[in-house]
N, C-alpha and C positions, 0 to 999 in steps of 0.2 A: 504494500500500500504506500507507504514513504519514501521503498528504495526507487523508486524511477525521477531520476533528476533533481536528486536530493542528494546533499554531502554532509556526514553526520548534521543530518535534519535542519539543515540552511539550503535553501534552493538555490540553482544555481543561474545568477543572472548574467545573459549573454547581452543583451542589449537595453542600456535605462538610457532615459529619457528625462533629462533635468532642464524642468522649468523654470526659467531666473526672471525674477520680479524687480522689484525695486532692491537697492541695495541693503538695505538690513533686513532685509527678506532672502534675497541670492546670497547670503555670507552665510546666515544658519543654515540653508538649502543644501550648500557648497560642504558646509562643515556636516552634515548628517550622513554625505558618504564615508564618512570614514567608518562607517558603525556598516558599511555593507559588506557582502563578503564579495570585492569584485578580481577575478582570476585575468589571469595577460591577454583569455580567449575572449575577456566583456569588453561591450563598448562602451563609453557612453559619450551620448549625446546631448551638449548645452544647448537650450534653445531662449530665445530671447524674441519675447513679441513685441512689434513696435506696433501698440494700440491702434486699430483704423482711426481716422480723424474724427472728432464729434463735430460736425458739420453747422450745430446751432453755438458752440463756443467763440469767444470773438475773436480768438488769436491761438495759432497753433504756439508748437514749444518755437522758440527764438532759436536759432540754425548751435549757437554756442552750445546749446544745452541737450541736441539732440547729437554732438560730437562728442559731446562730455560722457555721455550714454553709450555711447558706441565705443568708447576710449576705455569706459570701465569692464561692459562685456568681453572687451577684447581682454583686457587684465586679465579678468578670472578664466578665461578658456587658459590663458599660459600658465597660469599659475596650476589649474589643472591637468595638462601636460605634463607639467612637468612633478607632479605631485601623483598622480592617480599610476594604479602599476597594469593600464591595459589604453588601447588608443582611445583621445576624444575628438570628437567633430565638434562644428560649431554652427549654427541655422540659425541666422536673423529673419525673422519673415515678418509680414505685417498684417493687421487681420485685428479679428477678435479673439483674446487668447485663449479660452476654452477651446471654443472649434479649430486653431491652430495649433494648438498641445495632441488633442485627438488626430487630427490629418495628419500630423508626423509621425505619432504612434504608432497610426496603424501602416504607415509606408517602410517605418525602420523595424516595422515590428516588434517593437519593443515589451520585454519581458518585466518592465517593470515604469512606471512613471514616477519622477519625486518632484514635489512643488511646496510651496509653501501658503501658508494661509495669512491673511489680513488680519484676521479676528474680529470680523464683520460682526456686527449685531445689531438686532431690532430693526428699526424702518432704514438706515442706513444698510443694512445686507438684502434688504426688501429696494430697495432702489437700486444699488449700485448691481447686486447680482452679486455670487461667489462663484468665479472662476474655478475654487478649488471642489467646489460640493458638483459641480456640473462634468468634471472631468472624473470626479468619483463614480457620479450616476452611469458615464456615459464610456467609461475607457474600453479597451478591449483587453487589457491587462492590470494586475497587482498595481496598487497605487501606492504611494508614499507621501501621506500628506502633514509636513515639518510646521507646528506649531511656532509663531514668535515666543521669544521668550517673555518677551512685555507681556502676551495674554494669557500665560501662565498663572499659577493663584501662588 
């Protein structure tokens, strides 16, 4: 029952799929791999969604701060390079990030998804929506979803 694809009873992930948010969201994201068991044959993949535009907002991000963003993701792809003991990719895409977390998923196939959570609550998770609760609903694989440590008790 256990032994198929199991190493003393840790499953074995060949492909994850790390979704990086805002930065003290991607740092503990980043930091949860180390608690995985990932082998030279896993891969993983960082993915970073650059929000579709909200169309009734008056002003998108100002060009500096969407460099500054793309400066950081690059950071932590090298930093996990050079840190992680199996190859990582890197997916910038843009969209909605639910349904672009999922689209990659299911194209990398991935045996596991880790993202983190906002710690949305009451009429503010009723508005803005949880990324992470819709990719739970909706993945096709094990999800890993990294509490802040702010919403912690």
């Amino acid at each position: 029952m256990w032994g198929e694809g199991m190493d003393k009873g840790v499953a074995l992930l060949t492909t994850v799929l790390v979704a990086l948010g805002d930065a003290a969201q991607a740092v503990e994201v980043l930091e949860s791999l180390d608690h995985l068991k990932l082998m030279a044959t896993s891969q993983v993949i960082l993915v970073h969604v650059v929000a579709a535009p909200d169309w009734e907002a008056p002003v998108d991000k100002p060009q500096g701060v969407l460099e500054a963003e793309q400066g950081q993701v690059e950071a932590w792809f090298r930093d996990c390079r050079q840190h992680l003991p199996c190859p990582c990719d890197l997916e910038v895409v843009h969209g909605d990030p639910a349904e672009e977390i999922l689209r990659l998923a299911q194209i990398h196939q991935a045996s596991l998804i880790v993202l983190g959570s906002r710690g949305l609550k009451g009429m503010t998770r009723i508005m803005q929506g949880s990324v992470s609760a819709q990719v739970v609903a909706d993945a096709p694989c094990a999800v890993l979803v990294v509490k802040s440590r702010s919403d912690q008790p």
